[in-house]
C-alpha positions in Angstrom: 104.6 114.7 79.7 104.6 111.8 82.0 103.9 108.5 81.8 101.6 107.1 84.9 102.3 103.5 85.0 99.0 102.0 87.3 99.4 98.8 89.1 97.5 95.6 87.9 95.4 93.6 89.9 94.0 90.1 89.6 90.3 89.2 90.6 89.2 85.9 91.2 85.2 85.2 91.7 84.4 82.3 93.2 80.9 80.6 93.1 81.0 77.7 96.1 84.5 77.5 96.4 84.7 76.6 92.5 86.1 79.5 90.4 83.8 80.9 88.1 86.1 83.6 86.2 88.2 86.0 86.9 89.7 89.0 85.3 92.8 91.9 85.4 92.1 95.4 85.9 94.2 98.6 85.9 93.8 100.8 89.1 95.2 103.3 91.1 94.7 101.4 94.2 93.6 98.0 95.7 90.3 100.1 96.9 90.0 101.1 93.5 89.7 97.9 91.9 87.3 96.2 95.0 85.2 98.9 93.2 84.9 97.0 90.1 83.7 93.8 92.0 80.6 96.1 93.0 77.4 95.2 91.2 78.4 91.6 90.7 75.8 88.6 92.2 75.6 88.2 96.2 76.6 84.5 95.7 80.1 85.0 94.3 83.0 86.4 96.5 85.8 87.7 94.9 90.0 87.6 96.0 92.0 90.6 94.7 95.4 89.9 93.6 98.6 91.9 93.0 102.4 91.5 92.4 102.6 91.0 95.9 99.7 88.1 96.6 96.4 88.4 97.5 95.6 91.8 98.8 91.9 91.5 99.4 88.5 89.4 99.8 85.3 90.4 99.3 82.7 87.9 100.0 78.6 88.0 100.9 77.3 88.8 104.5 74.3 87.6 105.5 72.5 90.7 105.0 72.1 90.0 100.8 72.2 93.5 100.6 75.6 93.7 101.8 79.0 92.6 101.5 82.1 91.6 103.5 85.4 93.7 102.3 88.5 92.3 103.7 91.7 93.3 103.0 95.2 91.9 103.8 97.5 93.6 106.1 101.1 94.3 104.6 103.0 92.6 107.4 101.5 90.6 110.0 102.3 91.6 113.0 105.0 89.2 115.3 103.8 87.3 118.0 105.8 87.5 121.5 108.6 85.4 122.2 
């Protein structure tokens, strides 16, 4: 048998810039837990978090009925010299 270790990720909801709560979740992916900020209230935006920093914001539009998903690129690419 073997032992599936998932990664842990951070969310933080904000409400107005001030943070409101946040919690950990288990998941196989950062798409995975973005899932779990689904259902919350159109006012808070959300900033996923793993070992490696902050690998996703999800935030309100201005259509209430949807909402901004973001996520952070790996590497940034370089800029010319």
């Amino acid at each position: 048998m073997r032992c599936v270790v998932m990664p842990t990720f951070r969310i933080f909801y904000f409400r107005h810039n001030v943070l409101d709560h946040a919690e950990e979740v288990e998941a196989p992916s950062v798409v995975d837990a973005a899932a779990r900020v689904s259902g919350n209230p159109p006012d808070l935006e959300a900033e996923i978090w793993s070992d490696k920093g902050r690998v996703g914001i999800i935030g309100a539009s201005r259509d209430a009925a949807h909402q901004i998903v973001e996520f952070i690129p790996k590497s940034f690419p370089r800029m010319p010299s």
